[in-house]
N, C-alpha and C positions, 0 to 999 in steps of 0.2 A: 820856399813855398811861393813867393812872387814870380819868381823865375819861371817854377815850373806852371804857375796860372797864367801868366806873359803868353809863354811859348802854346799853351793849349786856347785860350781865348782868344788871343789876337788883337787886344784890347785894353787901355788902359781901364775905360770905365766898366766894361765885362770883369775883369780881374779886380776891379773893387769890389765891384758887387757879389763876387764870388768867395772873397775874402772876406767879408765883410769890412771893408777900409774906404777912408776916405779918397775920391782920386790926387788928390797930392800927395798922399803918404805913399800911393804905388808909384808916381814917379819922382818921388825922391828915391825908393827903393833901386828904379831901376836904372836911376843916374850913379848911384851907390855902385850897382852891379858892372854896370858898361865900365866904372873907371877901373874898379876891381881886376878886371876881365881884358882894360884894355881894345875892347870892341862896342861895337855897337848895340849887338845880339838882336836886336828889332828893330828895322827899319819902316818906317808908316809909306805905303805903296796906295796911293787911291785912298778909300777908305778904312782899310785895314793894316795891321802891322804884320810883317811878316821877318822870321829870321833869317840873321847872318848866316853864312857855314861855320861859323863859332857858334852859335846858337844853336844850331843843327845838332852841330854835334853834342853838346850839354842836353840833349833832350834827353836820352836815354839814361846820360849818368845820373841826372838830378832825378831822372823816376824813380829808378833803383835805390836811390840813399832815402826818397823818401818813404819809398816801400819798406823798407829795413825800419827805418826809426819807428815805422806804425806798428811791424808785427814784430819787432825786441825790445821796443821802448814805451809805446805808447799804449799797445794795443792788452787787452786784459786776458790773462788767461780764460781756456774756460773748461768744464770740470765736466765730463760726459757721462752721466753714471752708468748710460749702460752699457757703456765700453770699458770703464775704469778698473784698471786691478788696482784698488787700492785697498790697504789695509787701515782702518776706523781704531786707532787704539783708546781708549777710554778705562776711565777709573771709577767705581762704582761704591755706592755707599754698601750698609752692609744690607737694603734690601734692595738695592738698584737692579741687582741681576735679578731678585724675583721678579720685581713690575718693567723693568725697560725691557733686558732681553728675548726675551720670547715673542713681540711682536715686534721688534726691529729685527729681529732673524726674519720674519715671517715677510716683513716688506721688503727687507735688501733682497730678497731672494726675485723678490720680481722686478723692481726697480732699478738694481746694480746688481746683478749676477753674479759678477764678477768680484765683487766687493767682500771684504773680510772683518773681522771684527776680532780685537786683543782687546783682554780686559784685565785692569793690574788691581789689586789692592794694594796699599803703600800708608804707613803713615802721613799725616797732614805735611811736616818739614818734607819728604822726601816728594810728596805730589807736587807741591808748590816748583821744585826745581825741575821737575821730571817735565811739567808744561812748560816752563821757562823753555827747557830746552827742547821741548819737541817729541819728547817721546813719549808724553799720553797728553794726545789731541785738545781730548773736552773729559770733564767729572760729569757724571750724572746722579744725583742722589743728594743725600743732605752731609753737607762739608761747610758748615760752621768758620773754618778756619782762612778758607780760599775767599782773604779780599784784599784791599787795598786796589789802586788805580791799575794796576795789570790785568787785574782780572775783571770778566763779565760776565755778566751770569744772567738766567731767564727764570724766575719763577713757571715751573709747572702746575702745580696743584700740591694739595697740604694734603698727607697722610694721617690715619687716627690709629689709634694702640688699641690692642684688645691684651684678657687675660685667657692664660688658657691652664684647665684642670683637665684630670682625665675624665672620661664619659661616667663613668660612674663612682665618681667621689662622695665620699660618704656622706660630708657637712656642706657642699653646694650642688643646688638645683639651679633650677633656668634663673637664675636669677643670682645676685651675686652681691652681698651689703660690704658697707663700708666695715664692720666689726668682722664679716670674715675676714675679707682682704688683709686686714692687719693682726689678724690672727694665724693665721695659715704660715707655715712657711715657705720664704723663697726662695729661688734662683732667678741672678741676679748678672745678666750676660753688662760685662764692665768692657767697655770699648772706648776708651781714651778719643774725643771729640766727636764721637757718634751721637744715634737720635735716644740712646738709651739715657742719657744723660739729663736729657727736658722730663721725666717720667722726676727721675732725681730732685733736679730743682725744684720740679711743683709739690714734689710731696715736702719737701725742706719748708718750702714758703708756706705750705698748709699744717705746718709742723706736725705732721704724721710719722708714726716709728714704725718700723716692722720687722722682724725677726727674717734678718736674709739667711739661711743654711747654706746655701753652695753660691760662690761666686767663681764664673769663669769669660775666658776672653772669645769663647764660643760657640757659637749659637746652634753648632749640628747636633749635639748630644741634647741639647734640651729636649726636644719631645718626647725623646724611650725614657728620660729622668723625670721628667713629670707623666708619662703612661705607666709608670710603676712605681707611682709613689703618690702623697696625699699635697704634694707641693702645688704652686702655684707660679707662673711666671706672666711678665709684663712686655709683648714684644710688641712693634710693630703688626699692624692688622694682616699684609701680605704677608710675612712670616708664620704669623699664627696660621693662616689660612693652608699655609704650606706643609704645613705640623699635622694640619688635621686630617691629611692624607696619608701622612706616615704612621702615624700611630693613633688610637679613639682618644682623643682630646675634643674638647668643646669650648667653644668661643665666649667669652661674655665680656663686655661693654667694661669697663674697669669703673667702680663706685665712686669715682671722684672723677669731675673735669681736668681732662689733662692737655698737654699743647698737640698742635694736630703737629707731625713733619712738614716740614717747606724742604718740600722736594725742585730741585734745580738744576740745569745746566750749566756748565760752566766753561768758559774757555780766557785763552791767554792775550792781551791786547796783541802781541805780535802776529795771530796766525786772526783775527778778526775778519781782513778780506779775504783769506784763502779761498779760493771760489769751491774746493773740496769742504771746507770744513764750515761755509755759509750755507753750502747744500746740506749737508748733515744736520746742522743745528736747524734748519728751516724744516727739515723733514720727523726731525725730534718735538718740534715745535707743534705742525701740524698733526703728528700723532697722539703727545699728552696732553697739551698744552689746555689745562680745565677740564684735563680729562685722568682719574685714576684708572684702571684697568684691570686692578684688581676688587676694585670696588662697585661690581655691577648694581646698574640703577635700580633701584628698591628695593635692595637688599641691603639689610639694618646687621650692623657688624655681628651680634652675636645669633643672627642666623646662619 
C-alpha cells in the first residue's frame, strides 16, 4: 500500500497524509521496500520523487494485487434484491404462515421479483441443526426452544388466543364465562414446544380443570369439529380468525387472562452478516416489527 501511494503521490509527506501515517513510518517503509527490491524505485528529482524503471514496472502489478485483495478479501459482498434469485428458506411456527406469509409474498413480489420462499416445519432438535447447517435461513414464529449463544432472534410483537364455538351453540352467547369454559368440552390441538402450551401452563398455575374430549397434533380438522359439535377450542387469534372463514364459528376473548405469543425472528450466529439474510430480517423487521397483521386496529378479538 506504501508502494502503491509512493508511486501515485510522488511524495513522502502526500503518501502519509494519504495513509494516514506518520512521515517516518513511510520512509522506513520505503527503505524496507528499496532493500527488498534491491533498487531504488523513487528517486527525488527537484521537488518531487519520481520512479525507477523498476518502480515503473511494479506500478501495474501492485495495482492489480491490490485490486484483487479489495474485491476477494476485503470488499463486502452485496445482496441486490432485485436481481437476486434467491430462495428465503424459513421455518414457521404453527401460526407463522397465517400472519407472516401472505404479506411477505405480497412485498417480495415487488421488491425481489425474483426471489422465492420454502417453508419447513420440523421439530425443535431438527430445526436447531437444519440452521446450523444452513438449510432453513431464519424461524419465524414462536420457538421457545431456539436459544443459547448461536442464535438471535428479534421480538416482533406478542399475539393473544381467542376461543372459538359454533355460531349458534346452545349454552354460549356473545359472551363467554369462566363456568362455561370449564364446562364445555374440548379440543385440545397438543404441539410439543408450541404456543398451545402457555394456554396449558396458565390454566395449571390458576389450577383450573376442564374436560378435554379430543386431543390432536392438528389444527386443520378443528373447525368442521367444533362447526358440528357443542365443543370448544383455545387456539391462537390468527388461527381462530382463519376458522371463521371455513366454517360459522365465533370468536370470544377466552374468561381468564392468558399469555399473549412472542412472536420472533430468529437466525443462526453464522449466517448474521450475510448481506441476503440482514436484508431479509430488516425487511421482516420493517414489516411486523409492533405490528400484528392479523390484528387490525380497533378491532377487539371477539369481533
Amino acid at each position: 500500500m506504501v508502494l502503491d501511494a509512493l508511486l501515485e503521490e510522488r511524495g513522502v509527506h502526500a503518501t502519509a497524509r494519504r495513509l494516514n501515517m506518520s512521515q517516518p513510518n513511510v520512509s522506513f517503509a520505503l527503505g524496507k521496500l528499496r532493500q527488498f527490491f534491491q533498487d531504488q524505485l523513487l528517486v527525488r528529482i527537484g521537488n518531487s520523487m519520481h520512479p525507477t524503471p523498476m518502480g515503473d514496472r511494479l506500478r501495474e502489478p501492485v495495482r492489480r494485487i491490490l485490486e484483487m485483495v479489495d474485491a476477494d478479501l476485503l470488499g463486502l459482498p452485496v445482496f441486490d434484491p432485485l436481481n437476486a434469485e434467491r430462495c428465503f428458506s424459513i421455518s414457521t411456527s404453527d401460526i407463522g404462515e397465517l400472519v407472516f406469509l401472505p404479506t411477505l409474498l405480497e412485498v417480495l413480489k415487488e421488491r425481489a421479483p425474483r426471489a422465492t420462499l420454502r417453508s419447513h416445519s420440523m421439530p425443535p432438535h431438527e430445526l436447531e441443526r437444519a440452521m446450523s447447517d444452513g438449510v432453513v435461513d431464519m424461524a419465524l414464529g414462536y420457538f421457545p426452544d431456539l436459544q443459547g449463544s448461536n442464535f438471535l432472534c428479534q421480538t416482533l410483537f406478542e399475539h393473544p388466543f381467542s376461543c372459538i364455538v359454533r355460531k349458534d351453540h346452545p349454552d354460549v352467547g356473545d359472551a363467554l364465562s369462566l363456568e362455561q369454559f370449564l364446562g364445555l368440552g374440548h379440543i385440545l390441538v397438543s404441539q410439543k414446544g408450541r404456543s398451545q402450551e402457555l394456554v396449558e401452563i396458565r390454566m395449571h398455575q390458576l389450577r383450573l380443570s376442564r374436560r378435554i374430549q379430543l386431543q390432536s397434533p392438528h389444527f386443520m380438522s378443528v373447525p368442521l369439529l367444533v362447526a358440528g359439535s357443542d365443543l370448544i377450542s383455545t387456539v391462537p387469534h390468527a388461527v381462530a380468525a382463519i376458522f371463521a372463514t371455513m366454517a360459522p364459528l365465533k370468536l370470544l376473548p377466552p374468561p381468564f387472562e392468558t399469555p399473549l405469543i412472542s412472536l420472533q425472528q430468529f437466525w443462526h450466529r453464522r449466517v448474521d452478516r450475510d448481506p441476503a439474510i440482514v436484508w431479509f430480517r430488516s425487511l421482516v423487521a420493517e414489516l411486523f416489527l409492533g405490528r400484528d397483521p392479523s390484528m387490525p386496529a380497533g378491532r377487539a378479538i371477539g369481533q
